[in-house]
Structure formats: structure tokens, C-alpha cells
N, CA, C and O of each residue as an XYZ file, in Angstrom:
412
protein
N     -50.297    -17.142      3.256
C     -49.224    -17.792      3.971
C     -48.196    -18.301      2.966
O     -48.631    -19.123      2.159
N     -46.765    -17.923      2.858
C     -46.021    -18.736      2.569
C     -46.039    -20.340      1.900
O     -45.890    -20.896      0.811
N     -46.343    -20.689      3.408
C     -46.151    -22.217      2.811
C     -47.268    -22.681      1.884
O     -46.969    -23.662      1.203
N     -48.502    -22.179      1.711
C     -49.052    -22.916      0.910
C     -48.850    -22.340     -0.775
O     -49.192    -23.042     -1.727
N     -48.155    -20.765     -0.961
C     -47.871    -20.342     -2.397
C     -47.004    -21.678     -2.720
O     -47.158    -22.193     -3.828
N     -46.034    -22.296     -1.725
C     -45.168    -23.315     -2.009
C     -45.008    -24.981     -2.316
O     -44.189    -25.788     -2.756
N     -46.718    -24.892     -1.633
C     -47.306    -26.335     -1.274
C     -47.688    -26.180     -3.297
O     -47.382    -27.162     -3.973
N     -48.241    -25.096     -3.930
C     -48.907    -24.935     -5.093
C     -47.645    -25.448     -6.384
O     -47.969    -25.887     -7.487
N     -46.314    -25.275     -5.949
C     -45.126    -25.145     -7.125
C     -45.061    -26.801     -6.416
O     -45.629    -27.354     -5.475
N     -43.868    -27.273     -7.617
C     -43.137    -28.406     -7.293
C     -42.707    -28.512     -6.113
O     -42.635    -27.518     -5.391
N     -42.372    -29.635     -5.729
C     -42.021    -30.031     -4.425
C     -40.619    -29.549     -4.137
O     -39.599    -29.821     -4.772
N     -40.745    -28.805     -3.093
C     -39.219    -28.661     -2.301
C     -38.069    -29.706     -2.017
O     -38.517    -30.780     -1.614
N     -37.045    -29.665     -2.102
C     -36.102    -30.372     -1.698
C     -35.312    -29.766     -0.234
O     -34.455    -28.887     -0.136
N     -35.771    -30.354      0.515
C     -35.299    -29.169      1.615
C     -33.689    -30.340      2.006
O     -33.585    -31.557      1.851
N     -32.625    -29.294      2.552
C     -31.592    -30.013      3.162
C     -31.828    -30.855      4.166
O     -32.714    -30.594      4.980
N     -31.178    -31.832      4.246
C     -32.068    -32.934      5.659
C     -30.113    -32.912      6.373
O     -29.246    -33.552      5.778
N     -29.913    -32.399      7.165
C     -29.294    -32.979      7.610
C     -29.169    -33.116      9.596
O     -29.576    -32.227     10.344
N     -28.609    -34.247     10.006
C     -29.656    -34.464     11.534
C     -29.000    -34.264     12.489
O     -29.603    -34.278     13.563
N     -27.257    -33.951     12.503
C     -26.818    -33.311     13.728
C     -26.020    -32.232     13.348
O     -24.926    -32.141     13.905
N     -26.326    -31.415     12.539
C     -26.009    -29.647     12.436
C     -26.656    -29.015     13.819
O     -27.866    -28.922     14.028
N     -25.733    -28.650     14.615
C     -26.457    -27.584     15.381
C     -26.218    -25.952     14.734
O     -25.292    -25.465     14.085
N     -27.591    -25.355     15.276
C     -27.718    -24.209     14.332
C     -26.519    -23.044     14.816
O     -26.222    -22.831     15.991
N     -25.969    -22.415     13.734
C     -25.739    -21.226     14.137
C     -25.793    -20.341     14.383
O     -26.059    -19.917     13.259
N     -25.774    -19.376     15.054
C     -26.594    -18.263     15.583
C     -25.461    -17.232     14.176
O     -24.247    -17.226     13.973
N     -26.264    -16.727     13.705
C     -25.460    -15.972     12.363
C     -26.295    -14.333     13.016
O     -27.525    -14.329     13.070
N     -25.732    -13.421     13.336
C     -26.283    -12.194     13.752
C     -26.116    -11.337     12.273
O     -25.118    -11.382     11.555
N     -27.106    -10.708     12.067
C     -26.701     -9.782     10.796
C     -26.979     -8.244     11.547
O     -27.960     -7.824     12.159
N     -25.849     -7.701     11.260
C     -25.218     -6.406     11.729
C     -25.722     -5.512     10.497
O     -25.335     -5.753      9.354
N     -26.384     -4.729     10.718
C     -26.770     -3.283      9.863
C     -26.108     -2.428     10.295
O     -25.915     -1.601      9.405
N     -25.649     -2.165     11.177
C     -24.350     -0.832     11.551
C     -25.344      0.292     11.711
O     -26.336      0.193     12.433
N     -24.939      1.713     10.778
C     -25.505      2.816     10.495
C     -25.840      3.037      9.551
O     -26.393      4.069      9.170
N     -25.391      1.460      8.567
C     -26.117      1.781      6.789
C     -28.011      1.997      7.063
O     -28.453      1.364      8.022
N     -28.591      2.482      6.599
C     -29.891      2.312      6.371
C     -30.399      1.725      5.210
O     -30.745      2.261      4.157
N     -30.396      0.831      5.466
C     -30.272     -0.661      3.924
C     -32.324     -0.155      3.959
O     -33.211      0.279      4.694
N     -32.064     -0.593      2.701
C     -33.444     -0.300      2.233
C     -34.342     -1.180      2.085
O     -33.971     -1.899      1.158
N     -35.512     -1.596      2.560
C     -36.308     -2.728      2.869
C     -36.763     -3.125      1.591
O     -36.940     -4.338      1.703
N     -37.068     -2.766      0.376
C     -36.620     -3.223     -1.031
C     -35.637     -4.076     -1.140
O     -35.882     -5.187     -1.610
N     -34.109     -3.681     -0.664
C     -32.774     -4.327     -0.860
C     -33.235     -5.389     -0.253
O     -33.222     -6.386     -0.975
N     -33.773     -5.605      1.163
C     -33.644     -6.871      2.212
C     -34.835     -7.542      0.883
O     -34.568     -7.974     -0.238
N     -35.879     -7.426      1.433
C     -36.548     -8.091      0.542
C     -36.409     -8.810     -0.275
O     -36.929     -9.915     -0.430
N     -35.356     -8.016     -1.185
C     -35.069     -8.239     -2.829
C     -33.679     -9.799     -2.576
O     -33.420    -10.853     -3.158
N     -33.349     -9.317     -1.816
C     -32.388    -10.606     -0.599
C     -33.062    -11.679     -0.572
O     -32.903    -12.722     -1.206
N     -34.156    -11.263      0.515
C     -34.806    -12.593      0.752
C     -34.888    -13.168      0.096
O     -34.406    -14.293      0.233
N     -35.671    -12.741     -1.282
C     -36.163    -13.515     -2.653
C     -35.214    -13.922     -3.528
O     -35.746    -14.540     -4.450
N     -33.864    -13.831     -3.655
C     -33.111    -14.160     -3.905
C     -32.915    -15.664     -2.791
O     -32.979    -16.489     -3.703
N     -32.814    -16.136     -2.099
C     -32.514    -17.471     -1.319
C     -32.873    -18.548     -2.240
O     -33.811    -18.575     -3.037
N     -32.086    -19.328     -2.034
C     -32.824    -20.666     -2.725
C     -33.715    -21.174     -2.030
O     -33.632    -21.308     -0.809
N     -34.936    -21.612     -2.921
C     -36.502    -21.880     -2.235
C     -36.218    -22.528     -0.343
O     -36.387    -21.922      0.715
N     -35.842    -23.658     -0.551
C     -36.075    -24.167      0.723
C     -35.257    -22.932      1.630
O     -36.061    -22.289      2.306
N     -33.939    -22.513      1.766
C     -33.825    -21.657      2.649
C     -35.180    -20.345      3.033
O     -35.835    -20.168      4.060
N     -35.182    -19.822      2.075
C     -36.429    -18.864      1.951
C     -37.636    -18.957      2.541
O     -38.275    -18.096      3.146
N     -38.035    -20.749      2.170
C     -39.290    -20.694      3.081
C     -39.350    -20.886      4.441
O     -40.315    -20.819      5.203
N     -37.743    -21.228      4.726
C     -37.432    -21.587      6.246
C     -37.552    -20.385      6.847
O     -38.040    -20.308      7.974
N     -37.153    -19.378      6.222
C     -36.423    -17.922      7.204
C     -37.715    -17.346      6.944
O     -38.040    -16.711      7.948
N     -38.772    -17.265      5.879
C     -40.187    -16.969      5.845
C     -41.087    -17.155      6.998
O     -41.718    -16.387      7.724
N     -40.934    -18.444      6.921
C     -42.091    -19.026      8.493
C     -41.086    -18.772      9.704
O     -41.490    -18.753     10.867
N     -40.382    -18.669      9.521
C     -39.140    -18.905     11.264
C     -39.506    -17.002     11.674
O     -40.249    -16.597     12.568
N     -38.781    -16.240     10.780
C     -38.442    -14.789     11.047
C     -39.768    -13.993     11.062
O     -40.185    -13.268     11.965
N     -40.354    -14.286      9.849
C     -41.916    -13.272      9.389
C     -42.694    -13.681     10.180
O     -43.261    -12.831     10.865
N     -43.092    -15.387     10.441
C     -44.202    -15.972     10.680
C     -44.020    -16.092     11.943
O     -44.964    -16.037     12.731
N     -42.922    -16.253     12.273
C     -43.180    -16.315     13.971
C     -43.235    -17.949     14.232
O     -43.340    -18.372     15.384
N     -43.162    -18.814     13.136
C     -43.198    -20.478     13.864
C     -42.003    -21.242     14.192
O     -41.169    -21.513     13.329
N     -41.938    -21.445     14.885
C     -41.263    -22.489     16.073
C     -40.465    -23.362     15.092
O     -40.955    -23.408     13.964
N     -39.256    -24.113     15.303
C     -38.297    -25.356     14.409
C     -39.353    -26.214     14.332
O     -39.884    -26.661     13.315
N     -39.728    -26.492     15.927
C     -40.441    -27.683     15.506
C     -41.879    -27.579     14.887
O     -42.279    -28.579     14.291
N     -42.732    -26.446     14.963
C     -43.722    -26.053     13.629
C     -43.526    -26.346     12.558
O     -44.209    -27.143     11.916
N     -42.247    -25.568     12.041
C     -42.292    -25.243     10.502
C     -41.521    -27.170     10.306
O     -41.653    -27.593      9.158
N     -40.932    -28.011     11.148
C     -40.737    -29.593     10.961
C     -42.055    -29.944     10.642
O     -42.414    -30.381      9.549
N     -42.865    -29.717     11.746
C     -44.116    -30.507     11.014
C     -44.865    -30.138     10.092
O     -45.671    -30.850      9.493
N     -44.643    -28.968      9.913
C     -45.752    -28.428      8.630
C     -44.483    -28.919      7.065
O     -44.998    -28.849      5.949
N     -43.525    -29.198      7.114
C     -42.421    -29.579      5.770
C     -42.178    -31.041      5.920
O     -41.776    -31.558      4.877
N     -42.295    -31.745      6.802
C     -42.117    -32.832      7.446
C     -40.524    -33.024      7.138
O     -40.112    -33.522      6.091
N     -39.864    -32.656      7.973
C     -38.222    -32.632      7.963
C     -38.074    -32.524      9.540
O     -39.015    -32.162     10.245
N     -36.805    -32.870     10.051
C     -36.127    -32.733     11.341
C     -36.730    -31.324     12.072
O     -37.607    -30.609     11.586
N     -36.102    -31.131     13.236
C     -36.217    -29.620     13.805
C     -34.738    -29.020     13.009
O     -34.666    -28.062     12.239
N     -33.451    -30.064     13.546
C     -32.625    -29.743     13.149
C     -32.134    -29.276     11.290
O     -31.177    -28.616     10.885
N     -32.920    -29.750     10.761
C     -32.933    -29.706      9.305
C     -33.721    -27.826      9.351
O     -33.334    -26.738      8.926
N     -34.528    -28.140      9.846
C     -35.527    -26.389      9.726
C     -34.134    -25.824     10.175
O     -33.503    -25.069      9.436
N     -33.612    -26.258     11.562
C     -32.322    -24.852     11.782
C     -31.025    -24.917     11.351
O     -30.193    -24.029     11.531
N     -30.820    -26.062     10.724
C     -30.215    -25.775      9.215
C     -29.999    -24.689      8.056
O     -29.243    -23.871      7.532
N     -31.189    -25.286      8.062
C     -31.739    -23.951      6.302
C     -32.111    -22.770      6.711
O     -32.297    -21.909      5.851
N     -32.334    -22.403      8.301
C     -32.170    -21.226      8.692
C     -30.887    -20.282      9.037
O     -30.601    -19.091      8.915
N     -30.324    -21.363      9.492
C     -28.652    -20.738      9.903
C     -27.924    -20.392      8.221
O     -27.190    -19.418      8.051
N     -28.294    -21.396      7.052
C     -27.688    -21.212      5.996
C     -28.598    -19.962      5.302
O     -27.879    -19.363      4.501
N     -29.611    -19.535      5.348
C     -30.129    -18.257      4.855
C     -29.678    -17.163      5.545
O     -29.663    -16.110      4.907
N     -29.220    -17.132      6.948
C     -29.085    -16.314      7.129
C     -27.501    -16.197      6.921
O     -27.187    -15.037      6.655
N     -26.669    -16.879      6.957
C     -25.763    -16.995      6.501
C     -25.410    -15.886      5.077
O     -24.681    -14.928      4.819
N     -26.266    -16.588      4.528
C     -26.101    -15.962      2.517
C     -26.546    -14.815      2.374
O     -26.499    -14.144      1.343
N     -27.333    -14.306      4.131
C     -28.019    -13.054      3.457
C     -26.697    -12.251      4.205
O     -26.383    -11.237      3.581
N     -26.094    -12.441      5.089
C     -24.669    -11.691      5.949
C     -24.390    -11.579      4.938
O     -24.548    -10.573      4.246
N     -23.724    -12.989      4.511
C     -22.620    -11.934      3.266
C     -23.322    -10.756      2.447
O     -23.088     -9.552      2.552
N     -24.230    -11.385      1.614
C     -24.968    -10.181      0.716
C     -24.930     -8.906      1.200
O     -24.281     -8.040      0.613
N     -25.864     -8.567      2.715
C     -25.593     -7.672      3.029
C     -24.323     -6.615      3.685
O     -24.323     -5.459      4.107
N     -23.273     -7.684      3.519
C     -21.865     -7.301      4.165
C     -20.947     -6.762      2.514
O     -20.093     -5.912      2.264
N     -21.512     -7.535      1.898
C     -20.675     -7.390      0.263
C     -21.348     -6.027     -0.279
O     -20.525     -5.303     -0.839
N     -23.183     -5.315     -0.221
C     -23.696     -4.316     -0.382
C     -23.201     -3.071      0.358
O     -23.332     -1.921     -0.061
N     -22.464     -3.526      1.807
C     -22.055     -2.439      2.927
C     -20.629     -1.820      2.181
O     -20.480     -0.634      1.888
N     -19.711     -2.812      1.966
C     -18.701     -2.620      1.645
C     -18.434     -1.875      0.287
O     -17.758     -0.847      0.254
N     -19.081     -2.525     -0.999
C     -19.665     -1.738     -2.045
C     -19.982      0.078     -1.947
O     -19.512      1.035     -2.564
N     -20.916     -0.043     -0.953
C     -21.066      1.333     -0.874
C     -19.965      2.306     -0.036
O     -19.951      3.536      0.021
N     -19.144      1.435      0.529
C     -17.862      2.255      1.725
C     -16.501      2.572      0.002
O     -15.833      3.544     -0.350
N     -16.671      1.362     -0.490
C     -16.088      1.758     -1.886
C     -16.302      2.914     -2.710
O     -15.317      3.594     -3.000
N     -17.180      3.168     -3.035
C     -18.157      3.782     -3.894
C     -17.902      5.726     -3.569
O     -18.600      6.548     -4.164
């Protein structure tokens, strides 16, 4: 599981903040066939706390208010650092799309 490779490193600093409502950030793949290496290699790129948010939220399947109680932070703080990962991964993957329409 995720959270406990994370429970093992230094302590997280996760963003706390208590009336962000989340954004729904859609990431559009089009007709590129992005390579699950690339996403991956994305993911792991996030800064920790986003990462472990979009880890347990997207992979794991747990709930805002799960992954709150298992980090002990807000709900709103979990859909925070989720809206902002997915955020960072749009662009990435919008800046890789474009790259290759260049190319």
C-alpha cells in the first residue's frame, strides 16, 4: 500500500487548506496513445503529498474522507492535493501532446 511506503520516510507536509472546493480537472488523452511508462513516470514526478493523494484517491479507490482519516487532514485538504495533482499532471501531459504535434 502506498501509504505505509510513506508512513516509513519523513513526515509529509500535506497542504491544509479548509474551503478550496475541488476542481474537477478532466485530463484529455485525445488520440495520443501516451505510454503508461510516461503516465507513471508523471505520477512519480508529483510532489509527495500530491502523489500520495492521487495514489489512494485514483489507484486505491479511497474515498476524501478515507484517505482524511488515514493522513489526518480535512476532506477538503485530500481534494485539494487532488485537484492540484491532477492539475500538474494536465499540463505535463498537454506540454508532452504538444511537443510531439511540434516534433
Amino acid at each position: 500500500m502506498a501509504l505505509q511506503k510513506y508512513r516509513e520516510k519523513s513526515p509529509l507536509q500535506l497542504v491544509k487548506e479548509h474551503e478550496i472546493e475541488e476542481e474537477e480537472i478532466e485530463l484529455n488523452f485525445e488520440d495520443d496513445n501516451l505510454d503508461l511508462n510516461f503516465l507513471l513516470e508523471m505520477i512519480q514526478q508529483l510532489p509527495d503529498r500530491y502523489r500520495l493523494v492521487f495514489n489512494l484517491y485514483v489507484l486505491d479507490n479511497y474515498s476524501h474522507k478515507e484517505i482524511a482519516e488515514l493522513l489526518k487532514v480535512s476532506e477538503n485538504t485530500s481534494k485539494s492535493n487532488l485537484s492540484r495533482a491532477r492539475k500538474i499532471l494536465k499540463e505535463k501531459i498537454e506540454k508532452h501532446q504538444q511537443e510531439k504535434l511540434n516534433n
